[in-house]
C-alpha positions in Angstrom: -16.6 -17.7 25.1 -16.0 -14.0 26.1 -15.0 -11.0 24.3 -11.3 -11.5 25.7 -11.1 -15.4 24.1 -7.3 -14.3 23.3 -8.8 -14.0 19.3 -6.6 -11.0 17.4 -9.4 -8.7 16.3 -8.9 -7.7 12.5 -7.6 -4.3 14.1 -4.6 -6.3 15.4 -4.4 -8.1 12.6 -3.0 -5.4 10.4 -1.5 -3.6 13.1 0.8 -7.2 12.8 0.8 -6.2 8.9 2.5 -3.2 9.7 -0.7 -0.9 8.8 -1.6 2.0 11.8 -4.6 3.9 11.9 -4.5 7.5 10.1 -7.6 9.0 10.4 -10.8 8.5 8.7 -11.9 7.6 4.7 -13.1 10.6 2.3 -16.3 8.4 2.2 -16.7 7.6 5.7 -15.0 4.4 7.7 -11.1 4.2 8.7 -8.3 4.6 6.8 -4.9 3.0 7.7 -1.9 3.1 6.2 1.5 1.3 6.1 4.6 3.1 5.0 6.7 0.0 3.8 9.9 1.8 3.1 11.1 5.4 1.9 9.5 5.5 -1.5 6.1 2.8 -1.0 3.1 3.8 0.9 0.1 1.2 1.1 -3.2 2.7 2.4 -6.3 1.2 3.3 -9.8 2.2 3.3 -11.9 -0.3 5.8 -15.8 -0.5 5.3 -17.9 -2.3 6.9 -18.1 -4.5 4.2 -14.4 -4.5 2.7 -11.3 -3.0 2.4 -9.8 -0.5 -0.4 -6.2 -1.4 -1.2 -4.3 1.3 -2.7 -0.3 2.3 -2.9 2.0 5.3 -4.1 6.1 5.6 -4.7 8.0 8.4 -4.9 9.3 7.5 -8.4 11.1 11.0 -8.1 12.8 10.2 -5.1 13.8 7.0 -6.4 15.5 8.4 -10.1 16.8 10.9 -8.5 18.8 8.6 -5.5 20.2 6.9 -8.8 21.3 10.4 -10.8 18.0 9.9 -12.7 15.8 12.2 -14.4 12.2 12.1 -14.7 11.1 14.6 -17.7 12.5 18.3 -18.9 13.8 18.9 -15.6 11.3 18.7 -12.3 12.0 15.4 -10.8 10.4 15.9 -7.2 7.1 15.0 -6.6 6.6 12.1 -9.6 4.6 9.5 -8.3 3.8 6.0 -9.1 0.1 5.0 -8.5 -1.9 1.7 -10.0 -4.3 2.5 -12.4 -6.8 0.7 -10.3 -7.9 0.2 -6.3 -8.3 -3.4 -5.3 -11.8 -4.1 -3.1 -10.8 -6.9 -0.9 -13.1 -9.1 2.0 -12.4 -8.1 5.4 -9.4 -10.7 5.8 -6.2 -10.2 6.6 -4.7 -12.6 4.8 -6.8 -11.6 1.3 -4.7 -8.2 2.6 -1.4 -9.7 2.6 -1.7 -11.6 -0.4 -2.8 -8.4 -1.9 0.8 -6.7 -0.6 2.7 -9.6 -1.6 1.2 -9.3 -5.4 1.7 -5.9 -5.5 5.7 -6.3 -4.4 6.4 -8.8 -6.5 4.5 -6.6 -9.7 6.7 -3.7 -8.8 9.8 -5.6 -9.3 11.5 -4.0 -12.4 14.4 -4.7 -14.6 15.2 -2.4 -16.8 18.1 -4.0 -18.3 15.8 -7.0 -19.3 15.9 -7.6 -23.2 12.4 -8.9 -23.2 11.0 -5.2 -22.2 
């Protein structure tokens, strides 16, 4: 078949995913990222070999929406990172399972007794 076999390239993939180009990795290859609402950011670092899953939320923001306080005083500018990146294949899917774990690990309830 040709190049244009109607196929989505992995590009379009996460373009479907939500995720636009943003410029270019610290160590080389693309970077894309996907702001998923006012507080979470996913970004992506795409190798030739795999794909560097990271995310950020603006805990500050999100406290202070709520009358919260993060610290002494200085609530602005507290972010929420993991601890560590996730290397994932070159597969969308791998990518949106990744997302969908991360979501559903985010989900906190602070009035739960078990904490």
């Amino acid at each position: 078949m040709g190049a244009d076999d109607g196929a989505a390239t992995f590009d379009d993939q996460l373009e479907q995913l939500g995720f636009r180009v943003a410029g270019s990795s610290r160590r080389g290859g693309r970077m894309w990222t996907l702001a998923f609402n006012r507080i979470l950011d996913f970004t992506l670092h795409d190798y030739d070999d795999a794909i560097v899953l990271t995310w950020s939320c603006d805990l500050g923001a999100y406290a202070l929406e709520r009358g919260w306080q993060i610290g002494a005083s200085e609530t602005a500018g507290q972010e929420l990172y993991p601890q560590h990146d996730v290397r994932l294949p070159l597969d969308a899917e791998a990518i949106r399972g990744e997302v969908t774990r991360i979501l559903a690990s985010l989900r906190l309830d602070l009035g739960d007794p078990a904490l």
